[in-house]
C-alpha positions as MATLAB code, in Angstrom:
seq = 'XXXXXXXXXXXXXXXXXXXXXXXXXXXXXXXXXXXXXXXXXXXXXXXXXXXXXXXXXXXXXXXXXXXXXXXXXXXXXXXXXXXXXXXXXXXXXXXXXXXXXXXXXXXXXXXXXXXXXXXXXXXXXXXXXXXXXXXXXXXXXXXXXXXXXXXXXXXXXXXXXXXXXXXXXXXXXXXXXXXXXXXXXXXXXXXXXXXXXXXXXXXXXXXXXXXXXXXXXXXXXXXXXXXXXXXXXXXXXXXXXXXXXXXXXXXXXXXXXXXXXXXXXXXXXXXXXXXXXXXXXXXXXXXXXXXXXXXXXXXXXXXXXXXXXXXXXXXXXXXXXXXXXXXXXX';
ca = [
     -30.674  -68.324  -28.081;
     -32.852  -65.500  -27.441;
     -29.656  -62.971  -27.214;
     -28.381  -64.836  -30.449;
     -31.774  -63.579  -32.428;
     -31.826  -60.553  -31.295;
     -28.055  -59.134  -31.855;
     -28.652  -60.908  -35.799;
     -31.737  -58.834  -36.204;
     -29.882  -56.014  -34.545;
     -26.579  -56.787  -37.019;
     -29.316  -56.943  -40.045;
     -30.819  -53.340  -39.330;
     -27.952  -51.589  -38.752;
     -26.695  -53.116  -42.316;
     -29.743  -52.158  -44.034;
     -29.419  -48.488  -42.109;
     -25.562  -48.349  -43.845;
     -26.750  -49.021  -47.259;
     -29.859  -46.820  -46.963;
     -27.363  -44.091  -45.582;
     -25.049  -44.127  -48.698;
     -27.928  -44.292  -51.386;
     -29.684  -41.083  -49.715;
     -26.041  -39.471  -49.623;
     -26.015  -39.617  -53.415;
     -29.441  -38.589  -54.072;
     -29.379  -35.469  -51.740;
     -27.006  -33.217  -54.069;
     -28.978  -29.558  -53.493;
     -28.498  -27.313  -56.538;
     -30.503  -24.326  -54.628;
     -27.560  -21.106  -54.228;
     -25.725  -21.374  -50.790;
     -27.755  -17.881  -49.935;
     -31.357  -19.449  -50.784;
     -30.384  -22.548  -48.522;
     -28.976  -20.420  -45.350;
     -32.673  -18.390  -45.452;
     -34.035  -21.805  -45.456;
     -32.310  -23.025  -43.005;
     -32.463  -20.290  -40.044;
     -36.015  -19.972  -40.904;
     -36.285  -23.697  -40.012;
     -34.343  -23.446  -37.004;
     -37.235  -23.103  -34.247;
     -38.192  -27.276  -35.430;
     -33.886  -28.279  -35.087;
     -33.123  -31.775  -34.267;
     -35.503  -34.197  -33.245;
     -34.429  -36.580  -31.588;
     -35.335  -40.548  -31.728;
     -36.039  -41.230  -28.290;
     -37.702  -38.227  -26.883;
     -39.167  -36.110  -29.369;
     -37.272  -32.593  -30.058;
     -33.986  -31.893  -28.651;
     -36.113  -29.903  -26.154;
     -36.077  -33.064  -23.531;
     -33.893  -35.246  -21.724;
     -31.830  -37.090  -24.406;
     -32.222  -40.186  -22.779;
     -35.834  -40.066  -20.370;
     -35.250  -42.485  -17.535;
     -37.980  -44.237  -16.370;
     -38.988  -44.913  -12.287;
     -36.990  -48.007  -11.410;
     -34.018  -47.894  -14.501;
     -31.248  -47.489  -12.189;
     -31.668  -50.789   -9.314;
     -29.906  -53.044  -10.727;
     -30.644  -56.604  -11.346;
     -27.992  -59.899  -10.363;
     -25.754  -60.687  -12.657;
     -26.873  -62.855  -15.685;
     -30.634  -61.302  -15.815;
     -31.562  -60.404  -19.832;
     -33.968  -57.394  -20.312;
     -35.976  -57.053  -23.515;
     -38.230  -53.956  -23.714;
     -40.137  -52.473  -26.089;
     -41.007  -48.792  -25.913;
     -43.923  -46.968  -28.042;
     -44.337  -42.648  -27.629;
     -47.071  -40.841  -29.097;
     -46.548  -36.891  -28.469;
     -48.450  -34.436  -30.071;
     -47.082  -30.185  -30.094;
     -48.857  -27.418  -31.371;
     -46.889  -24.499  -30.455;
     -43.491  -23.063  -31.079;
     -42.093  -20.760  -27.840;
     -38.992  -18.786  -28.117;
     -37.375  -17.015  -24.971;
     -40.206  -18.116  -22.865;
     -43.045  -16.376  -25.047;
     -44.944  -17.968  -27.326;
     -44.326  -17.458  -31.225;
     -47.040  -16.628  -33.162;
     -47.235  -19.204  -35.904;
     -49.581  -22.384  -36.660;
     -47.743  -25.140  -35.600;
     -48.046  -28.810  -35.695;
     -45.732  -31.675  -34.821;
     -46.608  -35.138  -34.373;
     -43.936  -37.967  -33.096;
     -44.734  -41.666  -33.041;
     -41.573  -43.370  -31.796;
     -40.494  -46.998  -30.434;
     -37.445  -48.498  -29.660;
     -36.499  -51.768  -29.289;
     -33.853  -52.324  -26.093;
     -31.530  -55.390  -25.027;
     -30.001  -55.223  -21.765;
     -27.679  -57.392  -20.260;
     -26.569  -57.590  -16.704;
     -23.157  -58.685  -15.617;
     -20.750  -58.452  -12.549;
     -17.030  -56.261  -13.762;
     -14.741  -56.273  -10.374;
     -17.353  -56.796   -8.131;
     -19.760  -53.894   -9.653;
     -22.663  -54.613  -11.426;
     -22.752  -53.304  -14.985;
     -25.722  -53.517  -17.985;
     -23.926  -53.334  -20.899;
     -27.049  -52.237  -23.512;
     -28.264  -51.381  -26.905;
     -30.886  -49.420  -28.266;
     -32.578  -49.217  -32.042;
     -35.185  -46.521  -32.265;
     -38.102  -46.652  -35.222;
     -40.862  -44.775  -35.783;
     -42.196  -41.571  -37.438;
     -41.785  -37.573  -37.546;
     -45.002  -35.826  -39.000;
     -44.691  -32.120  -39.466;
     -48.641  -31.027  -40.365;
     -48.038  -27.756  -40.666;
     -45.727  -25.442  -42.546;
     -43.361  -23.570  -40.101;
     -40.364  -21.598  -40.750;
     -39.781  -21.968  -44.642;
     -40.315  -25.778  -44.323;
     -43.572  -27.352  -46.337;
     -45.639  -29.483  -43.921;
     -44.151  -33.317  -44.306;
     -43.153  -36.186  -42.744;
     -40.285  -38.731  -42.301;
     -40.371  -42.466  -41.050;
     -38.029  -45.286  -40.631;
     -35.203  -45.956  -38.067;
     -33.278  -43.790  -36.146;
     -29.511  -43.656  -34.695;
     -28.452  -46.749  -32.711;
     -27.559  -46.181  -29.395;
     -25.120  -48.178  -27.630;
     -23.260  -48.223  -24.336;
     -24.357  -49.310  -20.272;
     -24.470  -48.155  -16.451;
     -21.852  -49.400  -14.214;
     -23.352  -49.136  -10.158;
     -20.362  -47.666   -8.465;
     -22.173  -48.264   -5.321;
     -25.209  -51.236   -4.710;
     -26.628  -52.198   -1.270;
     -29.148  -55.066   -1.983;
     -30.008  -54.649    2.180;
     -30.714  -50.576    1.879;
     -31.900  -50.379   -1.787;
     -29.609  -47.544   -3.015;
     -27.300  -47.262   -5.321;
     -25.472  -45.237   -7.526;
     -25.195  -45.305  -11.307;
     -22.937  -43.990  -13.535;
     -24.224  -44.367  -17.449;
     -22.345  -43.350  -20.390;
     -24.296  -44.344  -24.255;
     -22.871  -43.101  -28.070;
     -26.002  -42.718  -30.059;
     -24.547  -43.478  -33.879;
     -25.384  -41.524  -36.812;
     -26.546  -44.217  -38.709;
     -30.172  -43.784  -39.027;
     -32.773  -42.626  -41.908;
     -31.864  -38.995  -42.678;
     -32.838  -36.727  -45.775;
     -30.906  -33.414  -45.471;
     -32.841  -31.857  -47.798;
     -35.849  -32.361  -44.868;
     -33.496  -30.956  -42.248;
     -34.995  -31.379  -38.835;
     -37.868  -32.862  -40.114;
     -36.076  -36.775  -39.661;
     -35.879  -39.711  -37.674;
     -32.250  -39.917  -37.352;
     -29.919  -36.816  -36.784;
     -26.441  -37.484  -39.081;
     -24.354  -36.862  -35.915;
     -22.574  -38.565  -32.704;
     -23.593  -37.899  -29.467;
     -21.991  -38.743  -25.974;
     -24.778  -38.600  -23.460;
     -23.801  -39.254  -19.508;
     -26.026  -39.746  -16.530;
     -24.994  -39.937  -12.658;
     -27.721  -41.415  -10.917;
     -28.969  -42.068   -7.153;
     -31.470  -44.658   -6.266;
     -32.679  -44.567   -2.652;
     -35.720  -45.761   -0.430;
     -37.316  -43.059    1.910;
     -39.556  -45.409    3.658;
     -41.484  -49.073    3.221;
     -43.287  -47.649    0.419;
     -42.040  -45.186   -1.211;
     -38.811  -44.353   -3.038;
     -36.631  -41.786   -4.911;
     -34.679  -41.579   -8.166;
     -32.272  -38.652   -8.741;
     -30.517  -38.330  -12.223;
     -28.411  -35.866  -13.541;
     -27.522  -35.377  -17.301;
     -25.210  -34.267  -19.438;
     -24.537  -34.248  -23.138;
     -22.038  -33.768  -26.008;
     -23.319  -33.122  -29.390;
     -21.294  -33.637  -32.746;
     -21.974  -31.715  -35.720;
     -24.515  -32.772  -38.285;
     -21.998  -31.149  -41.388;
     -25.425  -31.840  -43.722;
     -28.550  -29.800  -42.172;
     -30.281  -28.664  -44.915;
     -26.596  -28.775  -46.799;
     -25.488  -26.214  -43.975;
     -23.035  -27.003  -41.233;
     -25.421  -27.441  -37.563;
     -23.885  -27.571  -33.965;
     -25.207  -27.978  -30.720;
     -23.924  -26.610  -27.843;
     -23.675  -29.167  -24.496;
     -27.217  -30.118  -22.556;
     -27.381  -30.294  -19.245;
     -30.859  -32.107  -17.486;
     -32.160  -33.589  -14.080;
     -34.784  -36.030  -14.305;
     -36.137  -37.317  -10.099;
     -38.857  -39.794  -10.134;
     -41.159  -40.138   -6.592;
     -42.565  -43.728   -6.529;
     -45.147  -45.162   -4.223;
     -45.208  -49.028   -3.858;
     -48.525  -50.116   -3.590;
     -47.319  -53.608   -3.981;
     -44.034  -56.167   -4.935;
     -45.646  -56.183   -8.561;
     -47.347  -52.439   -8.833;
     -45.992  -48.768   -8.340;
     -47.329  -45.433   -9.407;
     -44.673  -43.027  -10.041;
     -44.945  -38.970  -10.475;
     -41.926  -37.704  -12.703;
     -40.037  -34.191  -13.323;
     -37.348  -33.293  -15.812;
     -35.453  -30.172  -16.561;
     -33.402  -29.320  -19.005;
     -30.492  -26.316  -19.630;
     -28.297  -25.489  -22.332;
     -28.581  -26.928  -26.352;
     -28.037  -23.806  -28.161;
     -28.104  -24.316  -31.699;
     -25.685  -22.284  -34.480;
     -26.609  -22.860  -38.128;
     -23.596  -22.171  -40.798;
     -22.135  -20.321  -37.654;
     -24.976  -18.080  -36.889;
     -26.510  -18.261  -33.231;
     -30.031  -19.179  -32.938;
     -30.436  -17.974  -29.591;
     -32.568  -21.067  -28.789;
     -31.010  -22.255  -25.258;
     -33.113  -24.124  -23.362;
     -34.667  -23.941  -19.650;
     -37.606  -26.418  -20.208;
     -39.680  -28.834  -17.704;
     -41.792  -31.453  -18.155;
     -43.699  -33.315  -15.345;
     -45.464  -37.104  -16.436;
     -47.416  -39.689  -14.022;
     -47.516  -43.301  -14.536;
     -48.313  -46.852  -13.224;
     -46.217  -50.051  -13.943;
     -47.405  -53.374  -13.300;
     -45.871  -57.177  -13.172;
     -48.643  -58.725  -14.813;
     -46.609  -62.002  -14.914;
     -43.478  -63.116  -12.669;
     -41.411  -62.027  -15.837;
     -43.379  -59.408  -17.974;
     -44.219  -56.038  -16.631;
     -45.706  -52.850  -18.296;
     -45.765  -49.521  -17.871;
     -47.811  -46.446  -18.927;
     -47.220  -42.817  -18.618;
     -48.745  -39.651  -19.490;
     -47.226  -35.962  -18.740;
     -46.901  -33.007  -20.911;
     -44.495  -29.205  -20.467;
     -44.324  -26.876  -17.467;
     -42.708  -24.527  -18.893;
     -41.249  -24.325  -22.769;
     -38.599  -21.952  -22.602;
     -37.743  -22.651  -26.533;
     -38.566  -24.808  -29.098;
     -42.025  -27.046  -29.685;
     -44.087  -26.969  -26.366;
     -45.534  -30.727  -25.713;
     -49.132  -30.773  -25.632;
     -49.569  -34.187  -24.372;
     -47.029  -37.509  -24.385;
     -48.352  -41.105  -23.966;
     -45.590  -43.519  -23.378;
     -45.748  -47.095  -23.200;
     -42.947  -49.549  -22.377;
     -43.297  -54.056  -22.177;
     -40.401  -55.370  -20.570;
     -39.898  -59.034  -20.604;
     -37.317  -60.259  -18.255;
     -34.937  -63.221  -19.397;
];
Protein backbone atom coordinates (compact mmCIF):
# COMPACT_ATOMS: atom_id res chain seq x y z
CA UNK A 1 0.00 0.00 0.00
CA UNK A 2 2.81 2.11 0.87
CA UNK A 3 4.46 1.59 -2.83
CA UNK A 4 0.81 2.22 -4.18
CA UNK A 5 0.90 5.97 -2.48
CA UNK A 6 3.92 6.75 -3.33
CA UNK A 7 4.16 5.91 -7.30
CA UNK A 8 0.35 8.04 -7.34
CA UNK A 9 2.03 10.97 -5.73
CA UNK A 10 5.00 10.29 -7.94
CA UNK A 11 2.40 9.90 -11.22
CA UNK A 12 0.67 13.33 -9.82
CA UNK A 13 4.04 15.43 -9.83
CA UNK A 14 5.37 14.44 -12.80
CA UNK A 15 1.76 15.48 -14.39
CA UNK A 16 1.75 18.73 -12.77
CA UNK A 17 5.72 19.09 -13.96
CA UNK A 18 4.22 18.37 -17.85
CA UNK A 19 1.66 21.00 -17.67
CA UNK A 20 3.90 23.51 -15.86
CA UNK A 21 6.53 22.65 -18.67
CA UNK A 22 4.20 23.59 -21.63
CA UNK A 23 2.70 26.85 -20.00
CA UNK A 24 6.42 28.23 -19.32
CA UNK A 25 7.24 27.10 -23.05
CA UNK A 26 4.67 29.63 -24.24
CA UNK A 27 5.45 32.37 -21.99
CA UNK A 28 9.30 32.31 -22.59
CA UNK A 29 9.19 33.84 -26.30
CA UNK A 30 12.57 36.31 -25.98
CA UNK A 31 12.23 39.30 -28.32
CA UNK A 32 15.97 40.53 -27.25
CA UNK A 33 18.28 40.37 -30.97
CA UNK A 34 20.07 36.91 -31.29
CA UNK A 35 23.51 39.14 -30.76
CA UNK A 36 22.23 40.79 -27.33
CA UNK A 37 21.24 37.15 -26.11
CA UNK A 38 24.71 35.32 -27.17
CA UNK A 39 26.64 38.32 -24.92
CA UNK A 40 24.23 37.30 -22.33
CA UNK A 41 24.68 34.10 -22.49
CA UNK A 42 28.67 33.52 -22.54
CA UNK A 43 28.80 36.11 -19.94
CA UNK A 44 26.60 33.74 -17.86
CA UNK A 45 28.49 30.79 -18.63
CA UNK A 46 30.89 30.55 -15.43
CA UNK A 47 27.11 29.75 -13.25
CA UNK A 48 26.03 26.78 -16.37
CA UNK A 49 23.84 24.05 -15.28
CA UNK A 50 22.97 23.35 -11.91
CA UNK A 51 22.11 20.44 -11.28
CA UNK A 52 19.14 19.00 -8.90
CA UNK A 53 20.94 16.64 -6.89
CA UNK A 54 24.32 18.05 -6.29
CA UNK A 55 24.49 21.59 -6.74
CA UNK A 56 26.46 22.87 -10.05
CA UNK A 57 27.48 20.56 -12.67
CA UNK A 58 30.86 20.94 -10.89
CA UNK A 59 30.17 17.51 -8.74
CA UNK A 60 29.42 14.03 -9.09
CA UNK A 61 26.04 13.88 -10.93
CA UNK A 62 24.81 11.39 -8.77
CA UNK A 63 26.91 11.66 -4.98
CA UNK A 64 26.84 8.17 -3.53
CA UNK A 65 26.62 7.89 -0.11
CA UNK A 66 28.87 5.25 2.36
CA UNK A 67 26.86 2.04 2.25
CA UNK A 68 24.58 2.70 -1.32
CA UNK A 69 26.03 -0.12 -3.09
CA UNK A 70 25.45 -3.56 -0.41
CA UNK A 71 22.62 -4.64 -1.41
CA UNK A 72 19.63 -5.63 0.50
CA UNK A 73 17.45 -9.35 -0.04
CA UNK A 74 15.10 -9.32 -2.35
CA UNK A 75 11.65 -7.75 -1.48
CA UNK A 76 13.21 -4.93 1.01
CA UNK A 77 11.40 -1.22 0.11
CA UNK A 78 13.66 1.87 0.73
CA UNK A 79 12.10 5.29 1.25
CA UNK A 80 14.59 8.16 1.79
CA UNK A 81 14.41 11.54 2.01
CA UNK A 82 17.40 13.73 1.26
CA UNK A 83 17.76 17.63 2.27
CA UNK A 84 21.34 19.75 0.95
CA UNK A 85 22.09 23.09 2.03
CA UNK A 86 25.40 24.39 0.13
CA UNK A 87 26.46 27.72 0.19
CA UNK A 88 29.47 29.18 -2.76
CA UNK A 89 30.95 32.38 -2.83
CA UNK A 90 33.50 32.21 -5.43
CA UNK A 91 33.75 31.62 -9.11
CA UNK A 92 37.40 29.83 -10.21
CA UNK A 93 38.32 29.42 -13.76
CA UNK A 94 41.49 27.31 -14.85
CA UNK A 95 42.37 26.75 -11.30
CA UNK A 96 42.63 30.61 -10.33
CA UNK A 97 40.19 32.36 -8.80
CA UNK A 98 37.98 34.99 -10.81
CA UNK A 99 37.69 38.15 -9.49
CA UNK A 100 34.01 38.84 -9.13
CA UNK A 101 31.42 38.96 -6.06
CA UNK A 102 29.80 35.88 -6.11
CA UNK A 103 27.01 34.24 -4.34
CA UNK A 104 25.13 30.99 -4.82
CA UNK A 105 22.92 29.38 -2.48
CA UNK A 106 21.28 25.69 -3.14
CA UNK A 107 18.63 24.19 -0.89
CA UNK A 108 17.75 20.83 -2.45
CA UNK A 109 15.77 17.50 -1.40
CA UNK A 110 14.76 14.63 -3.10
CA UNK A 111 12.42 12.23 -2.41
CA UNK A 112 13.73 8.37 -3.37
CA UNK A 113 11.82 4.89 -3.71
CA UNK A 114 13.86 1.93 -4.01
CA UNK A 115 12.91 -1.41 -4.58
CA UNK A 116 14.92 -4.54 -4.28
CA UNK A 117 14.37 -7.60 -6.36
CA UNK A 118 16.23 -10.85 -7.50
CA UNK A 119 16.63 -10.82 -11.96
CA UNK A 120 18.52 -14.35 -12.79
CA UNK A 121 19.90 -14.81 -9.63
CA UNK A 122 21.41 -11.05 -9.30
CA UNK A 123 20.08 -8.69 -7.12
CA UNK A 124 18.78 -5.52 -8.75
CA UNK A 125 17.05 -2.03 -7.12
CA UNK A 126 15.09 -0.85 -9.67
CA UNK A 127 14.61 3.12 -8.34
CA UNK A 128 13.22 6.53 -8.77
CA UNK A 129 14.14 9.81 -7.81
CA UNK A 130 12.07 13.40 -7.70
CA UNK A 131 14.28 16.26 -6.69
CA UNK A 132 12.64 19.75 -5.13
CA UNK A 133 14.03 22.51 -3.76
CA UNK A 134 15.54 25.96 -4.51
CA UNK A 135 18.43 27.85 -6.57
CA UNK A 136 19.21 31.40 -5.06
CA UNK A 137 21.66 33.44 -7.03
CA UNK A 138 22.40 36.65 -4.43
CA UNK A 139 24.59 38.21 -6.41
CA UNK A 140 24.83 39.48 -9.95
CA UNK A 141 27.53 37.52 -11.95
CA UNK A 142 28.22 37.42 -15.53
CA UNK A 143 25.35 39.62 -17.13
CA UNK A 144 22.75 37.75 -14.98
CA UNK A 145 20.68 40.02 -12.21
CA UNK A 146 20.89 38.34 -8.78
CA UNK A 147 17.57 35.90 -8.56
CA UNK A 148 16.29 32.85 -7.69
CA UNK A 149 14.30 29.77 -8.91
CA UNK A 150 12.31 27.06 -6.86
CA UNK A 151 10.16 24.13 -7.52
CA UNK A 152 10.96 20.57 -8.80
CA UNK A 153 13.59 19.34 -10.72
CA UNK A 154 14.16 16.46 -13.49
CA UNK A 155 12.98 12.98 -12.45
CA UNK A 156 15.44 10.52 -12.36
CA UNK A 157 14.77 7.03 -13.02
CA UNK A 158 16.63 3.77 -13.50
CA UNK A 159 18.57 0.98 -10.79
CA UNK A 160 21.93 -1.02 -9.94
CA UNK A 161 22.11 -4.54 -10.90
CA UNK A 162 25.11 -6.44 -8.42
CA UNK A 163 26.94 -8.40 -11.02
CA UNK A 164 28.75 -9.94 -8.21
CA UNK A 165 27.28 -10.30 -4.19
CA UNK A 166 28.96 -12.43 -1.47
CA UNK A 167 26.65 -12.09 1.64
CA UNK A 168 29.76 -14.31 3.55
CA UNK A 169 32.72 -11.68 2.34
CA UNK A 170 30.65 -8.43 2.07
CA UNK A 171 31.71 -7.33 -1.46
CA UNK A 172 30.14 -6.79 -4.29
CA UNK A 173 30.01 -5.18 -7.41
CA UNK A 174 27.49 -2.75 -8.84
CA UNK A 175 26.76 -1.71 -12.03
CA UNK A 176 24.10 1.46 -12.06
CA UNK A 177 22.74 3.04 -15.04
CA UNK A 178 19.73 6.21 -14.22
CA UNK A 179 18.03 8.74 -17.19
CA UNK A 180 17.42 11.93 -15.35
CA UNK A 181 14.20 13.43 -17.51
CA UNK A 182 13.88 16.87 -18.57
CA UNK A 183 10.78 17.42 -17.08
CA UNK A 184 11.35 19.73 -14.29
CA UNK A 185 10.68 23.65 -13.51
CA UNK A 186 12.81 25.55 -16.05
CA UNK A 187 12.64 29.34 -17.19
CA UNK A 188 15.09 29.81 -20.12
CA UNK A 189 15.00 33.21 -19.89
CA UNK A 190 16.89 32.48 -16.18
CA UNK A 191 19.34 30.17 -17.91
CA UNK A 192 21.42 28.37 -15.35
CA UNK A 193 19.83 29.99 -12.71
CA UNK A 194 16.96 26.77 -12.43
CA UNK A 195 16.00 23.81 -10.72
CA UNK A 196 15.60 21.61 -13.61
CA UNK A 197 18.01 21.58 -16.70
CA UNK A 198 15.59 21.03 -20.11
CA UNK A 199 17.85 18.09 -21.11
CA UNK A 200 18.41 14.09 -20.86
CA UNK A 201 21.13 12.71 -19.22
CA UNK A 202 22.55 9.05 -19.09
CA UNK A 203 24.63 8.82 -15.97
CA UNK A 204 26.57 5.26 -15.23
CA UNK A 205 28.40 4.10 -12.17
CA UNK A 206 30.63 0.80 -11.71
CA UNK A 207 30.98 0.26 -8.21
CA UNK A 208 33.08 -2.03 -5.65
CA UNK A 209 32.01 -2.66 -2.16
CA UNK A 210 34.57 -4.49 0.01
CA UNK A 211 35.48 -5.06 3.81
CA UNK A 212 39.23 -4.48 4.79
CA UNK A 213 38.87 -5.72 8.24
CA UNK A 214 36.07 -6.28 11.27
CA UNK A 215 35.55 -2.69 11.29
CA UNK A 216 36.20 -0.96 8.67
CA UNK A 217 35.24 -0.95 4.99
CA UNK A 218 35.70 0.52 1.45
CA UNK A 219 33.51 1.87 -1.35
CA UNK A 220 35.04 2.50 -4.80
CA UNK A 221 32.81 4.16 -7.56
CA UNK A 222 33.55 5.23 -10.81
CA UNK A 223 31.38 7.62 -12.99
CA UNK A 224 30.55 8.46 -16.11
CA UNK A 225 28.09 10.68 -17.89
CA UNK A 226 26.29 11.62 -21.15
CA UNK A 227 24.75 14.94 -21.43
CA UNK A 228 21.94 15.95 -24.02
CA UNK A 229 21.55 19.33 -25.22
CA UNK A 230 19.41 21.88 -23.46
CA UNK A 231 18.32 23.54 -27.29
CA UNK A 232 16.72 26.57 -24.85
CA UNK A 233 19.65 28.15 -22.56
CA UNK A 234 18.95 31.51 -22.46
CA UNK A 235 17.18 30.86 -26.15
CA UNK A 236 20.80 29.63 -27.24
CA UNK A 237 21.67 26.07 -28.10
CA UNK A 238 24.01 24.55 -24.70
CA UNK A 239 26.04 21.20 -24.77
CA UNK A 240 28.00 19.44 -22.43
CA UNK A 241 30.73 17.48 -23.15
CA UNK A 242 30.93 13.75 -21.20
CA UNK A 243 31.91 13.75 -17.17
CA UNK A 244 33.94 11.46 -15.88
CA UNK A 245 34.14 11.13 -11.59
CA UNK A 246 35.39 8.70 -8.76
CA UNK A 247 33.73 8.97 -5.59
CA UNK A 248 35.65 6.11 -2.53
CA UNK A 249 34.10 6.29 0.80
CA UNK A 250 36.42 4.85 4.05
CA UNK A 251 33.93 3.72 6.77
CA UNK A 252 34.66 2.73 10.31
CA UNK A 253 31.99 0.55 12.10
CA UNK A 254 31.76 1.53 15.46
CA UNK A 255 28.73 -0.59 15.77
CA UNK A 256 25.77 -2.93 13.75
CA UNK A 257 23.62 0.40 13.94
CA UNK A 258 26.48 3.36 13.72
CA UNK A 259 29.39 4.18 11.20
CA UNK A 260 31.38 7.30 10.58
CA UNK A 261 32.45 7.59 7.12
CA UNK A 262 35.26 10.08 5.50
CA UNK A 263 34.40 10.70 1.69
CA UNK A 264 36.41 11.94 -1.59
CA UNK A 265 35.14 12.72 -5.05
CA UNK A 266 36.77 13.84 -8.21
CA UNK A 267 35.58 14.90 -11.10
CA UNK A 268 37.07 15.35 -15.03
CA UNK A 269 35.68 16.50 -18.12
CA UNK A 270 32.03 18.70 -18.59
CA UNK A 271 33.15 21.25 -20.95
CA UNK A 272 30.48 23.47 -21.83
CA UNK A 273 29.92 25.17 -25.63
CA UNK A 274 27.24 27.87 -25.80
CA UNK A 275 25.66 28.51 -29.51
CA UNK A 276 28.90 26.52 -30.50
CA UNK A 277 31.44 28.59 -28.78
CA UNK A 278 33.86 26.77 -26.22
CA UNK A 279 33.79 27.92 -22.75
CA UNK A 280 36.91 26.43 -21.83
CA UNK A 281 35.37 25.41 -18.46
CA UNK A 282 36.56 21.56 -18.13
CA UNK A 283 36.64 20.39 -14.95
CA UNK A 284 39.37 18.72 -12.50
CA UNK A 285 37.51 19.37 -9.15
CA UNK A 286 37.57 17.49 -5.57
CA UNK A 287 35.57 17.57 -2.82
CA UNK A 288 36.22 15.67 0.49
CA UNK A 289 32.88 15.41 3.22
CA UNK A 290 32.74 13.44 6.74
CA UNK A 291 29.70 12.02 8.18
CA UNK A 292 27.97 9.73 10.77
CA UNK A 293 24.83 7.52 10.10
CA UNK A 294 22.90 6.01 12.71
CA UNK A 295 19.92 3.20 13.05
CA UNK A 296 18.04 4.98 15.51
CA UNK A 297 15.26 2.34 15.13
CA UNK A 298 15.48 -1.39 13.68
CA UNK A 299 13.99 0.28 10.44
CA UNK A 300 14.83 4.10 10.31
CA UNK A 301 18.34 5.31 10.05
CA UNK A 302 19.85 8.84 9.43
CA UNK A 303 22.64 10.27 8.22
CA UNK A 304 24.53 13.61 8.32
CA UNK A 305 27.39 14.93 6.39
CA UNK A 306 29.40 17.92 6.07
CA UNK A 307 32.47 18.49 3.48
CA UNK A 308 33.26 21.32 1.26
CA UNK A 309 36.11 21.70 -2.23
CA UNK A 310 39.78 20.72 -2.38
CA UNK A 311 40.42 22.06 -5.20
CA UNK A 312 37.89 24.08 -7.78
CA UNK A 313 39.45 23.80 -10.97
CA UNK A 314 36.28 25.72 -12.68
CA UNK A 315 33.10 26.82 -11.91
CA UNK A 316 31.47 27.88 -8.23
CA UNK A 317 33.93 26.69 -5.44
CA UNK A 318 31.70 25.08 -2.42
CA UNK A 319 32.17 26.86 0.68
CA UNK A 320 30.46 24.49 2.89
CA UNK A 321 27.64 21.50 2.13
CA UNK A 322 25.37 20.07 4.89
CA UNK A 323 23.58 17.02 3.76
CA UNK A 324 21.02 15.17 5.45
CA UNK A 325 19.36 11.91 4.38
CA UNK A 326 16.14 9.67 6.63
CA UNK A 327 15.82 6.40 5.25
CA UNK A 328 12.98 4.31 6.35
CA UNK A 329 13.25 0.73 5.44
CA UNK A 330 9.98 -1.21 4.30
Amino acid sequence: MVLKDFLSLACGLLKSLCQTKNITRVRLVNTQPKTSRLHRALAAATLCALTTLTGPTQAAQIATDPGDYSPLPAGIDLGLLYYQHVTRTSVYAKGEEAPVDAELTTDISLLRWVHFIEIGGMIADPQIILPFGKVDLGKPLGGLEASSAEGIGDPIVGGTLWVMNNPTTKQALGVTALVSLPLGSYDADQGPVNVGENRYKLITQLAWVTPLSQSLSLDLIGEYTRFGDNDDFLSLTREQADQYGFQTHLSRHLSDQTRLALSYFHDFGGETTVAGVSQDDELDNSRLQLGVSHFFAADKQILLQYGQDLHTESGFREDSRLNLRLVKVF
